[in-house]
C-alpha positions, 0 to 999 in steps of 0.5 A, spaced: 638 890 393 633 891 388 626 889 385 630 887 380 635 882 384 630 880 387 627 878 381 633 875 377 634 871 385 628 868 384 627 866 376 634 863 377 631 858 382 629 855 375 621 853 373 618 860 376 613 864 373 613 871 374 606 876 374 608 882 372 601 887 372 601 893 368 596 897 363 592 893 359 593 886 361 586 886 365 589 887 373 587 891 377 591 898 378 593 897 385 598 891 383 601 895 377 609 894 378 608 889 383 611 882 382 608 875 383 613 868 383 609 862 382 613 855 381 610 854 375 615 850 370 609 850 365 608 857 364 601 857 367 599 859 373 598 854 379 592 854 383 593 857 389 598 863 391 604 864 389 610 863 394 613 870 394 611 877 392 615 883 391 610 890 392 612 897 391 606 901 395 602 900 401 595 897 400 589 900 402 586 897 408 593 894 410 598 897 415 603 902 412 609 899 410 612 906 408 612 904 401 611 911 399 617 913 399 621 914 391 624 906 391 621 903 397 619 896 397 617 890 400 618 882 399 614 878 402 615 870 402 610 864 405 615 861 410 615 854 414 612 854 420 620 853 423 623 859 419 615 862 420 617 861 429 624 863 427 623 870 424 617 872 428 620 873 435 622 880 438 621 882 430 613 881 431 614 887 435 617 891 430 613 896 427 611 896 420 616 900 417 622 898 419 627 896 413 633 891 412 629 886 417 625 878 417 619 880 420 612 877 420 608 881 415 603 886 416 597 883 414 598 876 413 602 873 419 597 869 421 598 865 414 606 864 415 608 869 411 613 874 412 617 880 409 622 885 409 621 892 407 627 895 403 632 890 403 639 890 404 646 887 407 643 885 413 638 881 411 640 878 404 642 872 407 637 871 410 631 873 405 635 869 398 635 863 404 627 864 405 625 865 397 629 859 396 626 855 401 619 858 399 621 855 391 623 848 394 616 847 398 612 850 392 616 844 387 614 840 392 607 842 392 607 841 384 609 835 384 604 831 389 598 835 385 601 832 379 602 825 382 595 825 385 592 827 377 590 821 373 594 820 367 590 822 360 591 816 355 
């Protein structure tokens, strides 16, 4: 799997909104090559963060992920408290850098999130399952706002 599955997986979920930085679009360089999903059918970036991310380097003042290697990357996706519990058992103890695996992300596990460094044959299922599932409750999340907005006119 590459960032460019995980992209062409995601955008055909339908409605999702892909943040590309690079050079010249004002964001910061750190995020330059990274990918951003918001569900944002309107083309406009929603409040909030978005569902999932793709990043090809580590961050500094995060653990290392071993995304300095040629290629390397890593997905991160906000879980349910049910897929959150599901993944975080025995992965929880992992280290950073291991590939191919569900696991709670290195950063932001306190917030439900979870990654997979590099993956692969043994966690596509499961990954493609999550972003989906991120996407469902990210819709969902759109569509309460916009019924709880006061209709203009």
């Amino acid at each position: 799997m590459t960032p460019d599955d995980v992209r062409a997986y995601v955008e055909g979920l339908g409605g999702v909104l892909t943040l590309a930085p690079g050079p010249g679009d004002g964001t910061p360089e750190v995020a330059w090559g990274d990918l951003f999903f918001y569900e944002a059918p309107d083309g406009v970036v929603p409040p909030g963060q978005p569902f999932a991310t793709v990043v090809t380097k580590d961050y500094p003042g995060e653990p290392a992920s071993g995304l300095d290697r040629p290629g390397a990357f890593r997905v991160d996706v906000g879980a349910s408290e049910e897929e959150f519990a599901r993944w975080s058992g025995a992965a929880a103890e992992l280290p950073s850098t291991v590939t191919d695996v569900v696991m709670p992300h290195p950063t932001y596990a306190a917030q439900g999130w979870l990654c997979v460094v590099d993956p692969g044959d043994g966690s596509g299922d499961a990954l493609r399952a999550l972003l989906s599932a991120a996407h469902a409750r990210a819709r969902a999340r759109r569509e309460r706002r916009e019924r709880a907005e006061p209709s203009s006119g």
